[in-house]
N, C-alpha and C positions, 0 to 999 in steps of 0.2 A: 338662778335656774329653778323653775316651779317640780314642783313633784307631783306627777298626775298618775294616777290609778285609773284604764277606762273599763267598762266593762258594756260587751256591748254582743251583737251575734248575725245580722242578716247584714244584708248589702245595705240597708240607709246606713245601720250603725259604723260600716267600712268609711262609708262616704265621708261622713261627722271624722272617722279621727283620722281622714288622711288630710284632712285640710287642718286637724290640731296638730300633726305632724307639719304638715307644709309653713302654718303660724310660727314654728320653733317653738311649742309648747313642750316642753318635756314631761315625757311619758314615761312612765319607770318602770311600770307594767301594763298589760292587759290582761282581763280575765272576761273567757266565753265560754261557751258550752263545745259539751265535748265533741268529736270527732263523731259521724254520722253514716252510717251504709246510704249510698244514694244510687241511681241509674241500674239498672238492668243487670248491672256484674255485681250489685251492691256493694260498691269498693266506698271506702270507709275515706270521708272527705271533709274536712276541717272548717269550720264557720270561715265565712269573707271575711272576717276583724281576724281572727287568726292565721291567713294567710297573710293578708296585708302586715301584719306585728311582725312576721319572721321576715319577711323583704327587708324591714326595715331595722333587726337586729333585736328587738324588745322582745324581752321577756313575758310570756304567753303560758296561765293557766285557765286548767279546764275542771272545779273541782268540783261536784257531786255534789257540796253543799257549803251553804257559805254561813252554815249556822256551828260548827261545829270547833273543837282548837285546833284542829289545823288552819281554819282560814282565818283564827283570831293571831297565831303564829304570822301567816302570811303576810297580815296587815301590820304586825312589829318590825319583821324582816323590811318593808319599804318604807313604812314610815310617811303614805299621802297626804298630802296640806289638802286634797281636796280629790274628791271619785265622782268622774262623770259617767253616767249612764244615759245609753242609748236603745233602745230597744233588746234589754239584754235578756226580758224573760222569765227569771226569777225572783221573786218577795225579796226583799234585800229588810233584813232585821235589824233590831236600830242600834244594838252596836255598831253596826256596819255604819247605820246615817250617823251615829251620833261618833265616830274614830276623828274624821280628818279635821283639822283646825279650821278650812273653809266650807266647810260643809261637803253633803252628797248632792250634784244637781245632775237635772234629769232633764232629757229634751223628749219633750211631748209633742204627738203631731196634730194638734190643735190648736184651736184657740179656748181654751180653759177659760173659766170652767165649763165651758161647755165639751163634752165627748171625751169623759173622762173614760176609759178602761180599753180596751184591746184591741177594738178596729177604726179608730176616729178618722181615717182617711177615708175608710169606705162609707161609713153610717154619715157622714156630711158631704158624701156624693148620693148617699142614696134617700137620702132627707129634702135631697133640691137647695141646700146651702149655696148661696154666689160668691162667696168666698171661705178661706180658712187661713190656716199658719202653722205656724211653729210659736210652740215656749218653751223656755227655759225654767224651771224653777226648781228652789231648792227640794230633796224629798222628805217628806213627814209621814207619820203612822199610816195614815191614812189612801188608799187609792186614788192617786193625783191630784193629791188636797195641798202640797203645800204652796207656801209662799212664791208668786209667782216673781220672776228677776227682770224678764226680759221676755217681747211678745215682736214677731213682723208675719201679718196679714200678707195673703195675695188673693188673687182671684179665682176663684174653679168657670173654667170656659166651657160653652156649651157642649163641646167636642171633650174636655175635659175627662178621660178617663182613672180608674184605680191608677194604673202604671205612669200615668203621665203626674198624677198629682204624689206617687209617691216618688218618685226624681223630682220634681220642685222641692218636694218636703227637704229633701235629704239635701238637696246643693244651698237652698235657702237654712236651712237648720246646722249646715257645719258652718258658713259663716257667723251667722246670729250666735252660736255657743263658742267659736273661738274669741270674737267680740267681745261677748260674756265674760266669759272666764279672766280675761283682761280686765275688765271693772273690777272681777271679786279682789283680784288681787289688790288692784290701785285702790281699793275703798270707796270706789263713785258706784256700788252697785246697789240698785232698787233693790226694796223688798217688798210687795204688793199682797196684803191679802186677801185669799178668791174669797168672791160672793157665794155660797154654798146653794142661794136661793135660786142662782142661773145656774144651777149643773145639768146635767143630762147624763146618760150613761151611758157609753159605744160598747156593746156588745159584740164579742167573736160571732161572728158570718156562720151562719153553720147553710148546711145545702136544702133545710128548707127554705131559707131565705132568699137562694138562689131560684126557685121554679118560678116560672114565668108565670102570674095571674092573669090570662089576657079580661079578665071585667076590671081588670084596674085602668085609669086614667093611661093613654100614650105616651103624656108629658111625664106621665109617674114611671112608667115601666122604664121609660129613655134613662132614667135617672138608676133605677136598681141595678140597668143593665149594665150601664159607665161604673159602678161602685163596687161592680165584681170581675169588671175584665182586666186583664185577662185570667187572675184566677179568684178563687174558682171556677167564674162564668157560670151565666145566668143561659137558665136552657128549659126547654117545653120536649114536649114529646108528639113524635109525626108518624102514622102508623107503627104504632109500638116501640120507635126506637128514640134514643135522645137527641136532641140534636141544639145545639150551644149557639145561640145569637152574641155574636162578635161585635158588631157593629151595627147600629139604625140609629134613625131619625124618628121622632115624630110628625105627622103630618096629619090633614084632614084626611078621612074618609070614615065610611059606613058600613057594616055588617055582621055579623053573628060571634061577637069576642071570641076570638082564637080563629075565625076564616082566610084565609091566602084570597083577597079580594082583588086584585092585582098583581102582576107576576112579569120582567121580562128578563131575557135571556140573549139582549143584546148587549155588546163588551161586556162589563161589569155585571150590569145586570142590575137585578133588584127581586124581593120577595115583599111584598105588602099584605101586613096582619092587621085585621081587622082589634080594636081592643071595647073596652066601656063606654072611653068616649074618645075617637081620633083613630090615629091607625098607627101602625110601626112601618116603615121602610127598612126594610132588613137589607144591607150589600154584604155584608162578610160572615161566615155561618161554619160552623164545625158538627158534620155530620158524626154519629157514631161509629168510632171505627177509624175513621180519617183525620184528616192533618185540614187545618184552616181554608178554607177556599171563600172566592167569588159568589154573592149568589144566581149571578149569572151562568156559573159554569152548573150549580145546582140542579139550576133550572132546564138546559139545556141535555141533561143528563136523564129530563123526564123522572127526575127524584121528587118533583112535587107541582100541586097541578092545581087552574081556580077551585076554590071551592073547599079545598083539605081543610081540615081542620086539626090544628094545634093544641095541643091540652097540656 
């Protein structure tokens, strides 16, 4: 029977250990972060890894820190051959990598070494990447430096957004790391070391990163826009207010970066923005204030007209 430690905190890291659960991996603990004010009551709501731990009867901490003796206590109390981590959040010290007999491995949502740090899902949709993956590798000192185990590629689709490439990451990565885990044990598991010369670094999205440059390329904005939907979302400003592009296409057309060169407001609809070079086709759009809509119902609404300009 294996002894697994996971430690893990949003919904891919859920995804990952309910398929190590469903493997018959056994898991001795979880450790996530703690309990959260969330929604409008701010009523206080427990990481998806530690709702799923208690369904499933496993024992679930939440400690403040994991440098300190209590969590060195914790680690004697279980006694892990091996601690997977999945997007859990915090530096893990190298007591920590260096405790369990099989190491700490870590599923990265890349393909390493390229988009090593905090948003590699989006920064290789927002780069125009045609594909990415998932890794496995062991963890080391370093910011997703270590030894790589195990890699499976797929493709980022033109339609391809944030949310959809983070459900592949997560369905594709809790196989690949159950997989995994089953070589470390049997001894048939790779150990690869990264190129350091091919890294890159994915930096956290902040909301400058989100405003819409319309003098940039249409092919380029189509790409910022997929890397942040649905959140943040990527958004310009239309008579002073925000307003969030959900959905467009690139396509040809000509006019003054940031112009509504086009516009209709039949079913669907459509909003066309003029950009540097190309245009956007906008159908889906989240005005200020409001909940997701059409940009057909937009338009219809006389909320915007040829000519506006987008900033």
């Amino acid at each position: 029977m294996k002894n697994i430690m996971f430690m893990g905190t949003p919904e891919i890291s859920a995804t990952c250990l309910s398929q190590l659960i469903a493997d018959g991996h056994g898991i001795c603990a979880v450790i996530t972060r703690e309990d959260k004010p969330r929604g409008r009551g701010n009523v206080m709501t427990p990481t998806p890894v530690k709702t799923l731990a208690l369904e499933h009867g496993i024992p679930v901490h939440t400690p403040a820190t994991l440098r300190d003796e209590a969590f060195a206590e914790l680690l004697d109390t279980y006694k892990p051959e091996i601690i997977v981590v999945v997007a859990y959040g915090k530096i893990l010290p190298m007591n920590v990598i260096e405790y369990p007999k099989f190491g700490c491995v870590n599923l990265h949502v890349s393909l390493l070494p390229k988009y090593r740090g905090a948003a590699p899902m989006q920064r290789a949709i927002m780069e125009g990447e045609s594909e990415t993956g998932v890794t496995v590798m062991y963890m080391a000192e370093g910011l997703d430096t270590g030894d790589i185990i195990s890699v499976e590629k797929f493709p980022i689709l033109p339609e391809d957004d944030f949310e959809a490439i983070h459900d592949r990451s997560a369905e594709v990565g809790g196989r690949l790391l159950s997989k995994t885990i089953e070589e470390i044990y049997n001894g048939t598991a790779e150990r690869i070391q990264q190129d350091d010369s091919l890294a890159c670094y994915a930096k956290k999205v902040e909301k400058e990163d989100c405003k819409i440059n319309f003098t940039l390329s249409a092919k380029k904005l189509d790409c910022i826009i997929r890397g942040v939907t649905p959140i943040p979302g990527a958004f310009a400003y239309h008579n002073g207010k925000m307003l969030k592009i959900n959905k467009a296409r690139p396509i040809e057309g000509k006019g003054r970066p940031g112009e509504v060169i086009d516009l209709s407001d039949k079913g669907e609809g459509y909003v066309t923005i003029a950009c540097g070079e190309g245009a956007l086709r906008v159908t889906v759009l989240i005005p200020e204030g409001k909940g997701k809509m059409a940009a057909g119902d937009f338009a219809r609404g006389r909320k915007i007209a040829l000519h506006d300009i987008l900033e």
